[in-house]
C-alpha positions in Angstrom: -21.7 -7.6 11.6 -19.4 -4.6 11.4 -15.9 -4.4 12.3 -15.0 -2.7 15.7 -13.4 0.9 15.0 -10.2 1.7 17.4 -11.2 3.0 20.4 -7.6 5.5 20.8 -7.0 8.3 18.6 -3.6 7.2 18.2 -3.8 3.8 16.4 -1.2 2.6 14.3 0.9 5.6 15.6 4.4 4.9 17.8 3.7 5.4 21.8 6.9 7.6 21.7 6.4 10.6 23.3 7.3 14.0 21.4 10.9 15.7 22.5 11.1 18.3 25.4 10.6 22.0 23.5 11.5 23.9 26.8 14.5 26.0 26.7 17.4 25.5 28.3 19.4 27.7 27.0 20.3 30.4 30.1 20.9 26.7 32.2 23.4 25.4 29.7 25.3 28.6 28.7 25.5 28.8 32.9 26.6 25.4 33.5 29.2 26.5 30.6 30.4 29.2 31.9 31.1 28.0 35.5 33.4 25.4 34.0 35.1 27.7 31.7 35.7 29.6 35.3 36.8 27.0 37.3 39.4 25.8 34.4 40.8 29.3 34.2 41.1 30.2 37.9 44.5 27.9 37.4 45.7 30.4 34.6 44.3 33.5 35.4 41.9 33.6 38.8 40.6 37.4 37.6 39.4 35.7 34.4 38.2 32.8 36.2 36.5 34.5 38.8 34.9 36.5 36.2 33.6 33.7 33.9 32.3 32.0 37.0 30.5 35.3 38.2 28.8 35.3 34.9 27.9 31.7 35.2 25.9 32.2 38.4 24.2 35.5 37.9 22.8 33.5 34.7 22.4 30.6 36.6 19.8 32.4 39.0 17.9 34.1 36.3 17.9 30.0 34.8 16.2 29.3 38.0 13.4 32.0 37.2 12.5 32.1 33.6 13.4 28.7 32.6 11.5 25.9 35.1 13.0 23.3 32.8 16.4 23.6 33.3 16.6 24.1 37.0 19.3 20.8 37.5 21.0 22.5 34.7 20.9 26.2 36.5 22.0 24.2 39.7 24.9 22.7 38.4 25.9 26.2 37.0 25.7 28.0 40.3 27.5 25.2 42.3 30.2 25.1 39.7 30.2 28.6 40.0 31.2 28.8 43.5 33.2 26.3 43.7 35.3 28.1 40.8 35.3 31.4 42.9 36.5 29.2 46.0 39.6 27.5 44.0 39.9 31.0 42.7 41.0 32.8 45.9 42.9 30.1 47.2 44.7 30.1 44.1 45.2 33.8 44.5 46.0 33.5 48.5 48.7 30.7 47.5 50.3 32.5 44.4 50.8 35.5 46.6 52.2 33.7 49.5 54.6 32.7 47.1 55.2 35.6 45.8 56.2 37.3 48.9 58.2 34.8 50.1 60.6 34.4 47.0 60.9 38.3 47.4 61.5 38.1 51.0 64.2 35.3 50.9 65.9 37.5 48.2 65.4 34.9 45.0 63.4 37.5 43.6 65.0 41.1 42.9 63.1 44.0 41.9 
């Protein structure tokens, strides 16, 4: 009698399954950008706003080109808007501000 041969092609290997190759990259460097933005709408809402544009503009092409890295994309775009949000009212506030120092005469100029 003969011994049995192994019925699956992968005997003797590990049932762990190969890592993910899709690319992620437009979904990370999104996601990145977004929260660069929304960090530097406190400092500099122009800068912020921009960095955040960036973010979701690549965060829609994410969406298209990369199916992968749609959560990723997501997170960018929300991020995104959020940053633009705190953004104005950061920019709404400061003025406010602003004008009101110069109006109650603490501010010359």
């Amino acid at each position: 009698m003969s011994t049995p041969e192994p019925t699956s092609a992968n005997y003797g290997s590990s049932s762990a399954t190969p890592a993910s190759t899709e690319k992620k990259t437009l979904g990370i460097v999104s996601l990145v950008l977004s929260i660069v933005g929304l960090g530097l709408v406190f400092l500099s809402p122009l800068f912020g706003g921009i960095a955040a544009i960036v973010g979701i503009v690549l965060g829609f092409l994410s969406r298209g080109r990369e199916p992968g890295a749609r959560k990723l994309a997501l997170a960018g775009i929300v991020v995104g808007f959020v940053a633009i949000a705190v953004g104005l009212v950061v920019f709404v506030l400061t003025t406010i501000a602003v004008m009101s120092a110069i109006n109650s005469g603490t501010v010359t100029g």
